[in-house]
N, C-alpha and C positions, 0 to 999 in steps of 0.2 A: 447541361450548359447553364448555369449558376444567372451567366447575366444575361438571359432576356428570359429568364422566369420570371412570369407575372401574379400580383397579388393575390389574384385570385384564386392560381393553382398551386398558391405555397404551401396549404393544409397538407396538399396529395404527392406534392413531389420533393419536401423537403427529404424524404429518406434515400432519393437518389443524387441530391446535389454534390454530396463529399464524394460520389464515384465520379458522377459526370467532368467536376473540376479535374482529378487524376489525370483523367483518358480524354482527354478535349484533344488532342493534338495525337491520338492515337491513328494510323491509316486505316486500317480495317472499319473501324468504327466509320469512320469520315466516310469510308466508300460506300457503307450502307445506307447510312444518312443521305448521301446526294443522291443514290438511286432509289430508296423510298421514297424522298421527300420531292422528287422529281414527279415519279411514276404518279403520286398522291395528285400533283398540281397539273398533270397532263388529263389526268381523270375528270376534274372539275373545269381545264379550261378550255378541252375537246368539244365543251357543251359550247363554247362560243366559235368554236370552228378556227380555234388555235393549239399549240402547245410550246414548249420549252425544250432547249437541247441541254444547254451549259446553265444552271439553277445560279452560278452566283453574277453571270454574266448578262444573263435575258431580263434580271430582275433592277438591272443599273438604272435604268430610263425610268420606272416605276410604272410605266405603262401596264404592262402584263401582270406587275402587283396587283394593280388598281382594279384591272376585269377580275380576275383570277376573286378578289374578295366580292365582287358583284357578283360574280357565279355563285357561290359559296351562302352567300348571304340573303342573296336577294334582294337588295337594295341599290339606288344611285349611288355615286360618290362622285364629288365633286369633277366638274370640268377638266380634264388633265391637261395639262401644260404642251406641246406638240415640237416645241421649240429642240435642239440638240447640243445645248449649251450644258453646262456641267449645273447652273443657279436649277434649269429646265428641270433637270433630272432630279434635285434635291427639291423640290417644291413637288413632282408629283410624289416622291416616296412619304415625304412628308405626310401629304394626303393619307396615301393611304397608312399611316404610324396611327393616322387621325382618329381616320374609323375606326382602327383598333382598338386603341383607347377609348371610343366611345361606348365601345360594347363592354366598359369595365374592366379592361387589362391592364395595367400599370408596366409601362413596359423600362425594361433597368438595362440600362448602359445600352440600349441599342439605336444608334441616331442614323440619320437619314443618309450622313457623309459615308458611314462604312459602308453600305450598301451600293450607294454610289459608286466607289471606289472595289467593288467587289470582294470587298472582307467573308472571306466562306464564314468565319466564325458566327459572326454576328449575320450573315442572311440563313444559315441554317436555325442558328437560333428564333429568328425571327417568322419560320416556316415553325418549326416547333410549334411555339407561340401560338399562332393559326390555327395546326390542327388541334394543339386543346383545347382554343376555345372551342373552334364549332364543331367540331367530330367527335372530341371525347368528353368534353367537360358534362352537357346534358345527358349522358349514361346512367342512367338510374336502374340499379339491381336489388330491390329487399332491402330500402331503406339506406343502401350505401348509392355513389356516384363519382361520378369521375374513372379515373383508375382503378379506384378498391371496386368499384361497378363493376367495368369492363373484367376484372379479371376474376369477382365472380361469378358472373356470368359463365364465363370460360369454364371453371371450375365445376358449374350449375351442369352445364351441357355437354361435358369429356369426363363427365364421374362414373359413367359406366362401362367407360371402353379399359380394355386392358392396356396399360402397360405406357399407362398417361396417368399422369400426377404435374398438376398446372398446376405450380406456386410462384411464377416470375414469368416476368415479359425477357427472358434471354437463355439462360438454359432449358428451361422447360421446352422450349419449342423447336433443340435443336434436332431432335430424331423424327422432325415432320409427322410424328403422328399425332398431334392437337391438331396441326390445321387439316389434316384429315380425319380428325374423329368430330370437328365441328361439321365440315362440311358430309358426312356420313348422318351425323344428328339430324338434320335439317334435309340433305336430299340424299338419302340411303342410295338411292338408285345411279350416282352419280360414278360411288366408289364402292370397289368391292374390297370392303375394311377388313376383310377375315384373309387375305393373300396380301397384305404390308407384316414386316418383319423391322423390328427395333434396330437391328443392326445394318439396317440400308437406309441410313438416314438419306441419300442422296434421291433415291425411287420415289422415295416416302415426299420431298419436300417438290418435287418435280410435277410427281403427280396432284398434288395438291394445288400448285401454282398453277396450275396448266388447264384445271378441271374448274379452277377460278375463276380466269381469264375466260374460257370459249363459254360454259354454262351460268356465270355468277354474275360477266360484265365486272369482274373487280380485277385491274391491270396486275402484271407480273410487277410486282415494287420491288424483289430481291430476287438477289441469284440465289439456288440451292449451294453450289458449292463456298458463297458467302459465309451464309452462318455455320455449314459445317468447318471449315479452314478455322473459324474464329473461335478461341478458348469461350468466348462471353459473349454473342451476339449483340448488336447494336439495342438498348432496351427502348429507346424509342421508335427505331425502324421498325421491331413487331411488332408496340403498341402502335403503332400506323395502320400497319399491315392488317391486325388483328380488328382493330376498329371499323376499319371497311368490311370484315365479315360480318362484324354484330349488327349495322345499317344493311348488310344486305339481309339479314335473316329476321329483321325487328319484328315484323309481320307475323312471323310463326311465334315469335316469341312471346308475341300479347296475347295469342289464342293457347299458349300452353299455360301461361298464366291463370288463364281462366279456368281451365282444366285443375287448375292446380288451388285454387282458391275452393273450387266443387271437393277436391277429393279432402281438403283440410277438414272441412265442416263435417265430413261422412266421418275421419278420423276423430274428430272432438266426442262426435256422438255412441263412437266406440268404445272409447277409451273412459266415456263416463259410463259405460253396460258393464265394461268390465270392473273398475274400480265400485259400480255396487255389488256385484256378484263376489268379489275379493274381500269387502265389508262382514255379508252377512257371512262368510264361512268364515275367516278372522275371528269374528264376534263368538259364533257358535264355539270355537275351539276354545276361544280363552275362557268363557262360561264354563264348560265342560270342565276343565280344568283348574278351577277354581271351585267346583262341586267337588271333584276328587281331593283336593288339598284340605279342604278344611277339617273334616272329619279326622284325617292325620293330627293335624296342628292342636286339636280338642282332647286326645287323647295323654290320662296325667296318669296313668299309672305306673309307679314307681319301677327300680330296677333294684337289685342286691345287693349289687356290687359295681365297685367303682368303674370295672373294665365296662361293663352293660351301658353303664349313662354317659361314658365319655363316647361309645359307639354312636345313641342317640343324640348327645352334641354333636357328633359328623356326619350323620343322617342331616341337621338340621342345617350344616353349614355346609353341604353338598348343596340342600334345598336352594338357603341365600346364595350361595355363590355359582353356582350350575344352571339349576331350574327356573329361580323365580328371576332372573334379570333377561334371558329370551323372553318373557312374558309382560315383563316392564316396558321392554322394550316393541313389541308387539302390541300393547296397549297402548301406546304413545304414538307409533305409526295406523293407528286404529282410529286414535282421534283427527289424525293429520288427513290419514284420505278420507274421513267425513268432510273435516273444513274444504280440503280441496274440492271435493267433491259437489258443495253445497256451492263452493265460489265458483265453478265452472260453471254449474246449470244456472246459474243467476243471471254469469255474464250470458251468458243463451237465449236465455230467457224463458229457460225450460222450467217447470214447477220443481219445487223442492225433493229431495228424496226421504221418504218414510221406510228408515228400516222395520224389518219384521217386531211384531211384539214382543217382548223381553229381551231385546236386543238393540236397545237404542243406547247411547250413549251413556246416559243418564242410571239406567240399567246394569252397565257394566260398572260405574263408578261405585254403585253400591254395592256389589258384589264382591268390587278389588276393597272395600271398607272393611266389609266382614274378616275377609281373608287377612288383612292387617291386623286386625284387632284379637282373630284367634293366633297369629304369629307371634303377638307382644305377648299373650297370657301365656302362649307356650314357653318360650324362652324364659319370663320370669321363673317359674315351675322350674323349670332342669337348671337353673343356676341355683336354686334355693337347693337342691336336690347335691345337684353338685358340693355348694360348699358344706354341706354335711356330711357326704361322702370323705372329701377331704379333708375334712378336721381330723376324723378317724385317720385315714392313712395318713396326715402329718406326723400327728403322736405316736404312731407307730414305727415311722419311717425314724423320730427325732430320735424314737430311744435305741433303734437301732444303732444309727450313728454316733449317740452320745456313747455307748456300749462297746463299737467296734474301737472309738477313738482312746476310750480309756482302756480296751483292754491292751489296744497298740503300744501304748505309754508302757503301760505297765512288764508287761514281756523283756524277762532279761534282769528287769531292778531286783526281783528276790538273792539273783547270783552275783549281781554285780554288791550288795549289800553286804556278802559273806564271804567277801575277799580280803585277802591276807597280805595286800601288795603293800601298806605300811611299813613291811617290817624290814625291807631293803630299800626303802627309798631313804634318797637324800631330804636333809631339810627344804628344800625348793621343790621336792617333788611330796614333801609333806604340807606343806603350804598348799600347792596346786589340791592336792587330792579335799585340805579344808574347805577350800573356797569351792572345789567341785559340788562337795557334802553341802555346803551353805547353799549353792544355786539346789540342791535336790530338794532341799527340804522346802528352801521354797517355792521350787515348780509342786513339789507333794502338797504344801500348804493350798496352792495355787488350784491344783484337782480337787481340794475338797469341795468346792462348789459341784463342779461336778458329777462327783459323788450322791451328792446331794438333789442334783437334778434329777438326775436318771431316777432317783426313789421317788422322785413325784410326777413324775411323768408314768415309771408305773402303778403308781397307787390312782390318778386319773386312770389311766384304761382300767384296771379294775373296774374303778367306778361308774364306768360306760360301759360296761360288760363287753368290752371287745373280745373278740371271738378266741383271739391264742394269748389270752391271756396266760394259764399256765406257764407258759413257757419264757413269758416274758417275766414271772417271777422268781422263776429258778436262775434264769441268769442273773437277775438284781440280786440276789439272794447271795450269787458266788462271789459278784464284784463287790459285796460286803465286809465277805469274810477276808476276802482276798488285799482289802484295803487295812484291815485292823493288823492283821499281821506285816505288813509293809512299814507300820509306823514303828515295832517294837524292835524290827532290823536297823531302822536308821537310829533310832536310837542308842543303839549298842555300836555301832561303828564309830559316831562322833566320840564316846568316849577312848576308842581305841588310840583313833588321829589324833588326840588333844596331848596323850602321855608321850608319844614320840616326838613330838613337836620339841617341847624343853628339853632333848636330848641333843637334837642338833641345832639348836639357837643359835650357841657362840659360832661356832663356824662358817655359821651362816650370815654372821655379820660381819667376819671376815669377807665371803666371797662378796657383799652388797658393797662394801665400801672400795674393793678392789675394781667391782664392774662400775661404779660410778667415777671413778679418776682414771679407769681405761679408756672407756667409751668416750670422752671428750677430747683427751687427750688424741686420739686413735683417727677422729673426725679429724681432729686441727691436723695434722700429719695426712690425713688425704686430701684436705682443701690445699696445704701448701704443695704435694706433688702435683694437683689438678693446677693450680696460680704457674708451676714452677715450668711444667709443662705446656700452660697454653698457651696457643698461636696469638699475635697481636697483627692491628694493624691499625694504624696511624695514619695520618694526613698533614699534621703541623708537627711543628717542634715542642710549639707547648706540649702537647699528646703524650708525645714520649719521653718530656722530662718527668709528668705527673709520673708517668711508669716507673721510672727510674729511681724516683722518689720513695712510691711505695715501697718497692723492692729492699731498701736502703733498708728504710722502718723494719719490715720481715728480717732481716738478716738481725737485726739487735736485739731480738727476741728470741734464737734459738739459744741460750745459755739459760735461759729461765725456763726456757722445753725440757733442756737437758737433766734439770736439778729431779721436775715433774717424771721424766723418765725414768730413772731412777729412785722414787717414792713408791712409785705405782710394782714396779719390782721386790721393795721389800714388802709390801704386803703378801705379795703371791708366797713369798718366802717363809711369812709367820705359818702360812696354814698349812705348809707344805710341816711345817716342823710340830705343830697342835696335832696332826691325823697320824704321826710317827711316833708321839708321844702317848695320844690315848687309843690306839689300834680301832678306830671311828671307821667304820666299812661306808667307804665312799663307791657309788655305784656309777659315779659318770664325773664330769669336769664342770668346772663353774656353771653353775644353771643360770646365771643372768646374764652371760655376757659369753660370746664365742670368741674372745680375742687375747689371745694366748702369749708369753713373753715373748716367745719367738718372732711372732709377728710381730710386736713393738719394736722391737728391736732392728730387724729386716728394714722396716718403713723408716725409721728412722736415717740408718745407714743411705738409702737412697734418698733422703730428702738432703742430706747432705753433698751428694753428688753432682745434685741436679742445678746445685747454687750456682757453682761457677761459671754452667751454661749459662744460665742466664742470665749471669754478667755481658757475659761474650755477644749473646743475640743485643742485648739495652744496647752495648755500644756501636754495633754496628750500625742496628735501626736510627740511633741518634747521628751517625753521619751520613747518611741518608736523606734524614729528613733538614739538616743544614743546605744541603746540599739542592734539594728543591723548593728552599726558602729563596738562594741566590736565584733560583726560574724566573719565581713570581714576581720578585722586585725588580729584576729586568723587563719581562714585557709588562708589567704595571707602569715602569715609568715610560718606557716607550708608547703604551697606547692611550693615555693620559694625556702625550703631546698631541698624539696623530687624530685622535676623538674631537676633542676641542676645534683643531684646525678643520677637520670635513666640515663641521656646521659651519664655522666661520667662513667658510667657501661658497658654504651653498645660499649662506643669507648675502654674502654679496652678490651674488650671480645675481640673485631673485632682483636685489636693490639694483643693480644695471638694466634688467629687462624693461622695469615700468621709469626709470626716472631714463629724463629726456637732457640729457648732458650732451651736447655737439648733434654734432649727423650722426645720422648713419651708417657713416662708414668707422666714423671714429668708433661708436659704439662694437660695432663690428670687429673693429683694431684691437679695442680694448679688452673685449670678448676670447679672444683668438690670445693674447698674451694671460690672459686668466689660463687660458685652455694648458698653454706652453709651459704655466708652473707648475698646473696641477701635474701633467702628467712628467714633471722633472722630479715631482714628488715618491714616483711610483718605485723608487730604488728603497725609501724607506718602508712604505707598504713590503715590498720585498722579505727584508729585513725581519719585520716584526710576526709574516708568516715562519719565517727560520724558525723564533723562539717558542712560537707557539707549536710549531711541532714539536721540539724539545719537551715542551710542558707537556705534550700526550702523550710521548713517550715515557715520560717520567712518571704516567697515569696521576698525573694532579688535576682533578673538578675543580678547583674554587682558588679564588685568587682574592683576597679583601684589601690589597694593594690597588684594584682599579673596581672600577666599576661595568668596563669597554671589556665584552667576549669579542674574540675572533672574528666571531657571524659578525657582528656587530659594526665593527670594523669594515668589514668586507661589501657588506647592504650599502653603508653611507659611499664610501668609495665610487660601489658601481652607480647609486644614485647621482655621486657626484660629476661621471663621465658623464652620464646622459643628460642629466642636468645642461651640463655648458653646452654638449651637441645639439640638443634640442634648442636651447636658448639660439645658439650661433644659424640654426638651420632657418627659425621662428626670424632674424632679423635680414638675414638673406634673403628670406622669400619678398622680407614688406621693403627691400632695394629692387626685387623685380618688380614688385607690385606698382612701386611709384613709377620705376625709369618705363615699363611698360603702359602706364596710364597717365603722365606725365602730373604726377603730383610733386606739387615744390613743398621743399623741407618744410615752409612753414606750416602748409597744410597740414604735413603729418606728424607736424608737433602740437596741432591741433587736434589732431584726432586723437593721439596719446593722452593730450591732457585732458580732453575730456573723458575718453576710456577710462583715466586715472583716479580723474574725482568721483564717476562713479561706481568703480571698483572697489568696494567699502573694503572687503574683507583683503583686499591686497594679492586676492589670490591668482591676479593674471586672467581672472573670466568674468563673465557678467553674465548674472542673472537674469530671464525674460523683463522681471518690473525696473531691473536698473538699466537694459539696452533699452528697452520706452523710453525711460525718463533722460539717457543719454541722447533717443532721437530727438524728443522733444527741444532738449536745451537748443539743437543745432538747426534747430527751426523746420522740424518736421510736422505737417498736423494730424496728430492720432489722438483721436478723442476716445472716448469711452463710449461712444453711440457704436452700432452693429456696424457703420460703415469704417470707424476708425477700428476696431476690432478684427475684420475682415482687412484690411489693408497690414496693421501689425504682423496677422498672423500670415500675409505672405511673405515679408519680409525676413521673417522667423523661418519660413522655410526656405529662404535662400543661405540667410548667413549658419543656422541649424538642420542642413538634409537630416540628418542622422538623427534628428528630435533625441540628443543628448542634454538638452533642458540648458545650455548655458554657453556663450559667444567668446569664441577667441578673439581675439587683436588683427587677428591674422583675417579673420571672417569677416570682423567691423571693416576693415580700410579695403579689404577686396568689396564687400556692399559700398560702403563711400566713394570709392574708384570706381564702380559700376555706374553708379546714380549719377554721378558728376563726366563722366564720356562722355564724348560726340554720340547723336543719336540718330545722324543720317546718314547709318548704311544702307538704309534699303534707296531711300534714292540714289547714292550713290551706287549700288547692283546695277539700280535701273538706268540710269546715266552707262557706267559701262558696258553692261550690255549693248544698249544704241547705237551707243561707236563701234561695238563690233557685229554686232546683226545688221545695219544699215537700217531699210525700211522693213525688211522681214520681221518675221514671229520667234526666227529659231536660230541657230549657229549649228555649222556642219566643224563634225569632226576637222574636218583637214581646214577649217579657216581658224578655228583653236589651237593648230599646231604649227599654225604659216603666224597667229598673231603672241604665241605665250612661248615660252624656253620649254623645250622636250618635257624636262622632269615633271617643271608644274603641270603644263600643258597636258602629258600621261596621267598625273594628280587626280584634277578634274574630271576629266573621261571616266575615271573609275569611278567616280562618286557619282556620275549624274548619269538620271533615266533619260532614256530616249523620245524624244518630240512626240506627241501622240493627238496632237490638233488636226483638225478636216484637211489641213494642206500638210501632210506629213511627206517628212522626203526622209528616206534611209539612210540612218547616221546623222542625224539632227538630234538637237540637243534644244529644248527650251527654258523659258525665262526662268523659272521656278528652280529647275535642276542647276543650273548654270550658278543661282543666288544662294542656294544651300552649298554647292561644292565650295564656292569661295569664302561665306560668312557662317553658315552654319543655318539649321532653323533656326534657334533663340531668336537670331538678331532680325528676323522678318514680321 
């Protein structure tokens, strides 16, 4: 319950506020609360030889507050009030809000009236309140208090019972066995804990209440079947509940304390026996250990072979990456539990600890020194070792590879060198085989580096006496011999290719000149079946004359194709007649060019075919697009009218609402004939939705004839309806406002005009600083002190409930009709009343029905509470009830 939490207990109970707000008005909860917070108040004020029945009723007079804190507290509190007047009862509660406050509570939205008046919310909050001050707030557990106290305390004394896990004041406790595993802690003999069963939460919570009540003296505050029925038990009913255990057990609690402070110190002094006995054997191991390593680490005698020193690289980096970081890392925890060790017995005040001789700290550092320093000599050692190993196996490994690559290369070139295929090839495939020859000679040119390497790489291994060498000279030796004679094959073939070549020149310049006016030709003839055939699509007319245009062009160019067509044919023809004439053994068909007369000729035929369709598609797409040229120019000149005209409407409306032309009514008149034309309009609107479906069906986007889309149209329109309705509704109201407050036109041409002048922006509202300076003008005083501040901003919240930041017209004259009313209704309640109570306090139903017409008279009745003053008669009605039914509160 959010509002009568006090500042003091915000620390500890802010983490239950956003539940408690949820569930305020939850029953279950509500029932636990009145009966814990009941049973709590009966407990304390049994000690004055009273108690309580009804918690939100007994506490109205403030009486039974007032003891009920004397018990509690142990202190007077002022003289209470005895009187049984309604001022009586708010003065003693008062009182005691007092005390409350004085003991440091800050107490939030809870006043003396709801109390009075029996508000459960605010008197249960108000019990809340109470018990945290004095019951839970001083709970002190291990440096925590309050609630984190109380519940680990809870926590402290249910941690060894089975099948109890205390983390919350609500479900934890609903299988009753917490408050029977406390009361088992504390008086074993009471409960026999080992025969309760988790799944009898009922047994479980019964017994525990019950064994409370006859042995503990701490009342039944809750029913068992309460918190079982309930998904969440009430979390401040247990903390109640629970708090009366920890005050009845507190006693036991400071003698386990002390128990508990003895056995800490016997643990300190163990925990330091063992942490040295952990030292010196740590210590011992990693010495031991560092004896055996170095002697390893010192050892430089060489290995043979490379496979041997790469093993002791992996010996060595098993060592770093295995062995020696357990050992780092145990040395590191070696130094830690000495510091620890030395800060513990300090804080003790126990003397220092002396480990054994050669095992002191200092001792070890020098030893992890050594072992570092024969680590770095080792490792330089086997990398020196290392790369002299692998220089050998590079050069060996290099000539291997340089060896396998050339001999790869070479595989095949002997037979490919002693081929004969010149002697049937055409000139083009003489050509291919030169330039073949030309790339050989120079990738051959290109290995002689190579060549060249591989003989110094083995003439080094000789010179390091590498072990197979042998073998490695005998291969150098082959890819020598094998390289010389490679050069005197290419040699003799170039001459072969060079004599064929001038045999078929001429023919050959026949087919290059034929493939150079085919292939172009051949393109232009497939771009124009791709132009002739592709799909178009358009939007305007220009679009498709440009189309049309091109088109035109293409066509007065196939005569000059045609001539081209026919050139390209006689050539094919000379050579056909050259290889007839000199018996020229032609082994294949043009080599530059795959495109044969036949085919020129084919493509041609269809390029001509394809012309007159696409005559036929240009014309049709061009009446098409004439066709949704007349769309656009139709709804472009119709919404060009209709556009213009909506603004033009809507800025008069606006220019009628704020200017002050006639009354009221006329503006009203005038409003209402605006209304008449617009909506005589709506045949046109009509209309221009016709065309624009047209246009969508006709798939036309874009219109450059208007500027106004449909939507467009459409928005201002509906703007436009509500526009005048709003308007027409806005001056209807301020006709009731007057005829019902009786304001004369002058006034309310005064309030517009001033509304008007300080309406800068025109916009029909006022802003917070321009309704100031409008009240000002009209002789309001709102200063700039807290007091004119406070007065603004309540007027702010009459004519702005909604704190929407800015004042209607409609808001200004209903405040200005408000402030300028008659302001004696309440005398006149009270006057009518009189007349009809006579000398009495109250009015009976039947003289309200003998003095008012049925309907009202029923009216009334229903709205007002029944008489409840020391001379109550049934079915009486009092002054209060009687002056709300007819005025309302506001007006009292």
């Amino acid at each position: 319950m959010d509002h009568y939490d006090s500042q003091q207990t915000n620390d500890y109970m802010q983490p239950e506020e956003d539940w408690d707000r949820d569930l305020l008005l939850d029953p279950a909860w509500e029932k636990q609360q009145r009966k814990t917070f009941t049973a709590w108040c009966n407990s304390h004020l049994r000690k004055a030889g009273t108690q309580i029945e009804n918690i939100e009723e007994d506490f109205r007079d403030g009486l039974k507050l007032m003891l009920l804190l004397e018990v509690i507290s142990g202190e007077r509190l002022a003289k209470p009030e005895r009187g049984k007047m309604r001022v009586h009862k708010i003065s003693n509660v008062n009182k005691a809000l007092d005390f409350i406050a004085s003991k440091g509570v800050k107490l939030v939205s809870i006043g003396a009236e709801e109390i009075v008046d029996g508000n459960v919310k605010m008197t249960l909050g108000m019990i809340w309140t109470i018990i945290l001050r004095f019951a839970i707030q001083d709970i002190s557990v291990e440096e925590t208090s309050a609630k984190e106290g109380l519940l680990l305390w809870c926590q402290r004394k249910t941690a060894p019972y089975k099948n109890v896990n205390i983390q919350n004041f609500h479900i934890s406790w609903k299988d009753g066995l917490g408050f029977c595993a406390l009361i088992h802690r504390h008086r074993p003999e009471l409960i026999d804990y080992g025969k309760l069963r988790k799944d009898d939460p009922l047994t479980n919570l019964n017994t525990a209440f019950d064994v409370a009540e006859k042995y503990l003296d701490i009342p039944k505050m809750l029913d068992a079947e309460d918190i079982v029925g309930t998904a969440r038990p009430d979390e401040k009913a247990i903390m109640t509940y629970v708090s009366s255990f920890y005050h009845a057990f507190s006693g036991a609690q400071k003698a386990e304390t002390a128990a508990n402070r003895i056995c800490k110190v016997l643990a300190v002094n163990q925990e330091n026996e063992q942490l040295m006995e952990d030292y010196e054997k740590l210590a011992s191991d990693l010495l031991e250990w560092i004896r055996r390593t170095i002697p390893w680490l010192e050892n430089r005698v060489p290995e043979n072979t490379m496979q041997a020193m790469q093993q002791k690289l992996e010996d060595f980096r098993d060592y770093r990456r295995l062995h020696k970081p357990p050992k780092v890392q145990e040395k590191c925890q070696l130094e830690i539990n000495f510091n620890t060790l030395q800060t513990k017995l300090r804080l003790s005040n126990r003397p220092a600890f002396m480990p054994s001789e050669g095992r002191m700290v200092s001792d070890i550092n020098n030893a992890w020194g050594c072992l570092e320093q024969a680590e770095k000599g080792y490792e330089e050692w086997m990398l020196n070792e290392i790369r002299r190993l692998e220089r050998l196996d590079h050069l060996a490994e290099k000539f291997r590879q340089k060896a396998s690559i050339h001999e790869v290369w070479t595989d095949g070139k002997e037979a490919m060198l002693r081929q004969k295929d010149y002697e049937t090839a055409t000139l083009s495939e003489i050509k291919a085989l030169l330039k073949k020859h030309e790339a050989f000679e120079s990738d051959l040119a290109a290995h002689q580096d190579r060549v060249e390497q591989i003989a110094a790489i083995a003439q080094e291994l000789n010179e390091l006496d590498y072990y197979d060498s042998p073998s490695v000279n005998a291969r150098c030796q082959k890819i020598c011999d094998q390289w010389d004679n490679l050069g005197a094959l290419t040699q003799k073939r170039r001459e072969a290719l060079e004599r064929t070549e001038k045999l078929l020149e001429t023919i050959d310049q026949l087919y290059l000149e034929y493939a150079k006016r085919a292939a172009p030709f051949n393109n232009w003839m497939e771009g124009a079946m791709e132009d002739l055939q592709d799909t178009f699509i358009v939007h305007t007319i220009e679009e498709i004359q440009g189309l049309t245009t091109a088109h035109e062009q293409f066509k007065a160019t196939l005569p000059d194709a045609d001539k081209e067509r026919l050139a390209i044919l006689g050539i094919h023809n000379e050579v056909s007649k050259i290889v007839q004439t000199y018996h020229v053994n032609m082994a294949g068909t043009n080599p530059y060019t795959t495109i044969t007369p036949q085919e020129i000729n084919g493509k041609w035929d269809h390029v001509r075919q394809l012309v007159p369709r696409r005559d036929q598609a240009l014309t049709e797409e061009h009446a098409r697009q004439q066709h949704n040229e007349r769309l656009r120019k139709q709804f472009g000149a119709q919404a060009n009218v209709i556009g213009p005209w909506i603004q033009t409407k809507m800025e008069e409306i606006g220019r009628i609402s704020i200017e002050m032309h006639g009354t009221l009514e006329d503006q009203l008149s005038h409003l209402r004939q605006y209304e008449k034309s617009i909506v005589n309009y709506k045949p046109k609107i009509d209309q221009l939705e016709g065309d624009h479906q047209l246009i969508q069906e006709a798939l036309i986007f874009d219109n450059k004839h208007t500027n106004y889309t449909m939507e467009h149209i459409r928005v201002g329109w509906e703007q436009l309806l509500t526009t005048i309705a709003r308007t027409i509704n806005e001056v209807e109201n301020q006709i009731l406002t007057r005829d019902a407050k009786g304001i004369s036109q002058e006034q309310m041409n005064e309030f517009r005009a001033s509304f008007n002048h300080f309406d800068r922006d025109h916009s029909g509202t006022l802003g917070p600083e321009e309704f100031k300076a409008c009240l000002i003008s009209l002789g309001y005083d709102i200063g700039n002190d807290p007091q004119g501040e406070a007065e603004f901003a309540r007027i702010m919240s009459i004519v702005d409930p909604n704190r929407l930041g800015v004042v209607t017209f409609q808001a200004f004259i209903d405040f200005m009709s408000r402030e300028t009313a008659d302001t004696d209704t309440a005398d006149q309640v009270m006057a009518s009343f009189k007349i009809l109570a006579g000398d009495k306090n109250y009015i009976t139903v039947d003289e309200l029905r003998r003095e008012l017409p049925p309907d009202q008279a029923e009216y009334c009745i229903a709205r007002m509470a029944p008489y409840t003053g020391p001379d109550a008669v049934p079915g009486a009605l009092d002054y209060m009830s009687f002056s709300t039914a007819l005025y309302g509160e506001s007006d009292l």
